[in-house]
C-alpha positions as CSV (number, residue, x, y, z in Angstrom):
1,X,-0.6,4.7,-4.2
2,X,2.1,4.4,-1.4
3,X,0.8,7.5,-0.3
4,X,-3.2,6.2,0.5
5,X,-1.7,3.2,1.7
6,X,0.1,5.4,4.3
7,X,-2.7,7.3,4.8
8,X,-4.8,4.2,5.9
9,X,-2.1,3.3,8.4
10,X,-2.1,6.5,10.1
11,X,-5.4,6.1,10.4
12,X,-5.5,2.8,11.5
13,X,-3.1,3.7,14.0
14,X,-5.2,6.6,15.8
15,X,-7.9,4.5,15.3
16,X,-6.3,1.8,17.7
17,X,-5.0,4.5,20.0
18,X,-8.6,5.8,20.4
19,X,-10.2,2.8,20.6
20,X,-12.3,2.3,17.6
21,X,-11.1,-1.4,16.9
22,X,-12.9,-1.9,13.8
23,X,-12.5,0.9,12.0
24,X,-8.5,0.4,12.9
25,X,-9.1,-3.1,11.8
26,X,-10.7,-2.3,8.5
27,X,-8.0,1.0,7.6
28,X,-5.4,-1.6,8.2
29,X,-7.0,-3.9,5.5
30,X,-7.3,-1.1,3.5
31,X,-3.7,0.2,4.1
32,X,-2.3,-4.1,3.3
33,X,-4.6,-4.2,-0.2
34,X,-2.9,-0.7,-1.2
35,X,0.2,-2.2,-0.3
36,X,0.8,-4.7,-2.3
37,X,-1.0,-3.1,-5.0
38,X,1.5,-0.6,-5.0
39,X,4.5,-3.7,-4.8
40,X,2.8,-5.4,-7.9
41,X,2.8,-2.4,-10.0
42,X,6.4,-1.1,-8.8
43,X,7.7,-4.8,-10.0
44,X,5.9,-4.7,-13.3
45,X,7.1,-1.1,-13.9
46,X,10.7,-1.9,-12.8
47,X,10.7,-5.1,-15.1
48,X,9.7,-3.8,-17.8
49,X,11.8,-0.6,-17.6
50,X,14.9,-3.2,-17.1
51,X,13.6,-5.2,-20.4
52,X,12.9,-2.0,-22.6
53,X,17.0,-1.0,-21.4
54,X,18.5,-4.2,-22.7
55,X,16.4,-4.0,-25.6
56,X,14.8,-7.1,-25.6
């Protein structure tokens, strides 16, 4: 998931470089939403591997 969402910036980046606004405007949405996809499933991974350690 991190890796698409770095992907999408590069993109975005040569995008803007080249001029193409809107497509560097829409592969940075793109490159945000994967983002913090990736940040909510990395939390709810990391708490539940810390809950399965303690054994609760």
């Amino acid at each position: 998931m991190l890796y698409y969402a770095l992907v999408a910036l590069v993109i975005a980046i040569i995008a803007g470089l080249l001029g193409f606004g809107a497509i560097a405007f829409a592969a940075a949405g793109i490159a945000k939403i994967l983002f913090f996809i990736f940040l909510v499933i990395f939390v709810v991974t990391l708490a539940g591997h810390l809950l399965r350690r303690t054994g609760a």
